[in-house]
N, C-alpha and C positions, 0 to 999 in steps of 0.2 A: 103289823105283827110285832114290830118294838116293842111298840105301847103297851103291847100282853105281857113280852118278855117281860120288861123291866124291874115290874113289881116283884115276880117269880123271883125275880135275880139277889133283888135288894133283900129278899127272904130267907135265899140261900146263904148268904153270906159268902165265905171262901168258899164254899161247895159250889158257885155262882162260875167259877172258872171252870168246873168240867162241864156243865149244861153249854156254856160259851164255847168252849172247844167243840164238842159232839155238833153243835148244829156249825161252825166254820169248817168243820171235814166234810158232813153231810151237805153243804152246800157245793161242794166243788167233786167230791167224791161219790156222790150218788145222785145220778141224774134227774130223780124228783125234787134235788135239794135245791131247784133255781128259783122259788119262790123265796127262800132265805132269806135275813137282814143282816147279812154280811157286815156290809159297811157300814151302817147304823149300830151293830151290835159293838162292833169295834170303839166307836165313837162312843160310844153310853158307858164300857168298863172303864176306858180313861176317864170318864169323870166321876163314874163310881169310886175309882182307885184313890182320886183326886181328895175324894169327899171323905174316903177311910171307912166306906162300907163292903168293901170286900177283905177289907185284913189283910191285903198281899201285897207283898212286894212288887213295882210294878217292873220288874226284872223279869219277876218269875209269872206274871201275868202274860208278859212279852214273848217268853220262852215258851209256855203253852201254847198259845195261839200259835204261834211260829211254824210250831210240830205240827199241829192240827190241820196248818191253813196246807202244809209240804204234803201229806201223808194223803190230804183228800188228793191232791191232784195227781198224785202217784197213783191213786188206785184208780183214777179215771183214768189215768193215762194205758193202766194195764185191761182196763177196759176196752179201751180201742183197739189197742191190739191183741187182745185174746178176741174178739166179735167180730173185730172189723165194720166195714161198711154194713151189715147187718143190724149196728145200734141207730142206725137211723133210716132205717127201712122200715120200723117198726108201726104201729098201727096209732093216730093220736089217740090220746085220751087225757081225761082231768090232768095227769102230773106230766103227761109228755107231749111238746109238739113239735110236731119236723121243724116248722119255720124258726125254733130256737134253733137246732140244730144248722138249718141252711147259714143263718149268722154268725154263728161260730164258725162256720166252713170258709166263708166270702172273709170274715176276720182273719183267720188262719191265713188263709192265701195271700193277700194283700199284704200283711206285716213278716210273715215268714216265723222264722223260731222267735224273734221277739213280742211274736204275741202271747208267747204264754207269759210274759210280764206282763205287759199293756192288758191282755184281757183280765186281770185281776183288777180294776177301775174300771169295770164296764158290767154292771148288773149282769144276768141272764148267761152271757158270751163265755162269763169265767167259768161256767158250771158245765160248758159245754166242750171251750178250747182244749184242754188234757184229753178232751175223748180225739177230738179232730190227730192232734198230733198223734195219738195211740195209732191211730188209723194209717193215718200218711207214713205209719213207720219210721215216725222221728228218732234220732239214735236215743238212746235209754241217758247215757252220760250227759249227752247235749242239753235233755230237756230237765233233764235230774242238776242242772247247773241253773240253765234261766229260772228252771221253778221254783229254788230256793234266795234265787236274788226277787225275784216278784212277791213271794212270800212272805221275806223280809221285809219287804218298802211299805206294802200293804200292811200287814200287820200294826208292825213300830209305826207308821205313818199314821196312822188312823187313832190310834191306842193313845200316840204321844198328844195329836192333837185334843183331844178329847182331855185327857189330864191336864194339859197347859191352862186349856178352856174352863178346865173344872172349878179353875180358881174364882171365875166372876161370879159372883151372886145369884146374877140371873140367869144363868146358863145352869146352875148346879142345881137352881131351882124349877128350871125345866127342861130335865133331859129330854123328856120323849119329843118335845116341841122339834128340839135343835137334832136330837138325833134323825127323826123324819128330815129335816130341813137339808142337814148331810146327805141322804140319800136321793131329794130332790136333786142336788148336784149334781151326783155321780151318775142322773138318767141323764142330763142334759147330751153329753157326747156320746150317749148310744142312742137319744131320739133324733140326733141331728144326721147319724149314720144311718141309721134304719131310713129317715127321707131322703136321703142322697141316694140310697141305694132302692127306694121304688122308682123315684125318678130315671136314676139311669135306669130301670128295667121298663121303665113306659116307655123310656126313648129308644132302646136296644127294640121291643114289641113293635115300635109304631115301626121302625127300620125293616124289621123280617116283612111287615103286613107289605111293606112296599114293593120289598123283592119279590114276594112270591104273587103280588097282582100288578105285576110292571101293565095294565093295560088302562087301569086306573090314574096311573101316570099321564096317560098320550089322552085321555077325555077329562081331564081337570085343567 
């Protein structure tokens, strides 16, 4: 989906920072938004910026996204708990699926309130963790703190890389290459958890099959 953006972007000029912003809330703040290129799109305005085709300061580049990246996960978070456990009850279809949901939940649990940083480096997980915590009834302050320091990291972090980068020749000459190639990154540590986490549930499965035909046991 980059690859579409880009050109869009390069067209807009400064106008190129509200379409960026709109889709880093929509992906965290509206639960269709997990197909998103979050982290790609991040990485493509730093070298847009780099390159001096957006015309902005990469201050005030920083400062949008910022808001945009805060604001989405606030209203997912108020999602969770205006709905509650009902936002993922709900029926799959093309933009929603439970099992995005179950991983945000197994993420949540596992890391505790620091997951709403860490899930901001994890595709799919971040559009979903703000609901989790909405749900669990995380305190509003508490999460309204880690979300604007994960906000922040991601954000700047991604934005600066991308500008620093922007400087090489070949990099500014092919964003969309390097931008895709970023986001190959950032699935690696959620494809490595997604197989950790069938494994242990084949091994937790093959466990229950045991228990509840202990007779299978005494003729093997």
């Amino acid at each position: 989906m980059i690859a579409t953006l880009t050109p869009v972007l390069l067209a807009l000029g400064p106008l190129a920072l509200l379409l960026a912003m709109a889709v880093i809330f929509a992906e965290t703040g509206l639960l269709v938004g997990f197909f998103l290129p979050g982290d790609s799109l991040l990485f493509t305005l730093g070298v847009m910026a780099a390159e001096g085709a957006i015309h902005l300061p990469l201050w005030l580049i920083a400062a949008g996204l910022f808001v945009a990246a805060v604001v989405g996960d606030q209203v997912g978070y108020l999602i969770g708990r205006r709905y509650g456990p009902r936002v993922f009850t709900r029926a799959n279809s093309r933009l929603f699926a439970a099992s995005h949901a179950t991983r945000a939940e197994s993420f949540f649990a596992k890391h505790g309130p620091k997951a709403v940083v860490l899930a901001r480096f994890v595709p799919v997980v971040r559009t979903f963790t703000p609901v989790v915590a909405g749900v669990a009834e995380m305190p509003r302050h508490a999460f309204t703190g880690y979300n604007a320091i994960g906000g922040l990291i991601w954000t700047v972090g991604f934005l600066s890389v991308g500008y620093f980068l922007g400087g090489v020749p070949i990099i500014a000459s092919h964003i969309e290459l390097f931008a895709i190639s970023m986001v190959a990154l950032t699935l690696i540590p959620a494809a490595v958890g997604l197989v950790r986490h069938r494994r242990r549930s084949a091994r937790d499965s093959a466990a229950l099959s045991r228990v509840d035909h202990p007779a299978e046991l005494l003729t093997s």
